[in-house]
C-alpha angles and dihedrals in degrees: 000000000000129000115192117206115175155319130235137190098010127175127270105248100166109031113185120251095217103046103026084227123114155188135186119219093227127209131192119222100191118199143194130163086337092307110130138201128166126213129226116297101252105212115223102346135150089172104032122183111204107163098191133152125223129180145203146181104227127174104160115091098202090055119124135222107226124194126184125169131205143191104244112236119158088181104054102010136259122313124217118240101166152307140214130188123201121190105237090223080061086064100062127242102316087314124147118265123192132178154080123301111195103231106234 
């Protein structure tokens, strides 16, 4: 079971022409053993909460989380922003793991 919180600090993708200034409209795919789900499309944040749950049925020990986040765009095409994989025996036996994972 994952629960994503939140992003901070992430990277410009569509500046604006007119004010120099800019956003991304960041969006989680979440994997596991090949096994995808995407998060909510967060509009214009750098620092985007999403406070979402996401499950899986896992019974391989070796598998891997993966998270990679995007900047949504339906015209062009998504744009990576990053992306950070954490081995799930590094998480414990079914105990609770917080913390910050720095997107690569």
């Amino acid at each position: 079971h994952v629960y994503l919180a939140r992003a901070r600090d992430l990277e410009i993708m569509d500046k604006s022409v007119l004010t120099g200034k800019g956003s991304s409209d960041p969006v989680a795919t979440l994997d596991v053993a090949g096994e995808k789900k995407k998060s909510a499309i967060k509009k214009k944040a750098l620092n985007p909460v999403w406070t979402e749950s996401f499950s899986w049925a896992v019974e391989d020990e070796a598998a891997i989380f993966e998270l990679t986040v995007e900047d949504h765009d339906p015209l062009s095409g998504n744009d990576f922003m990053g992306r950070c994989a954490v081995p799930l025996k590094t998480l414990g036996n079914r105990k609770i793991h917080r913390g910050w994972h720095r997107l690569i």
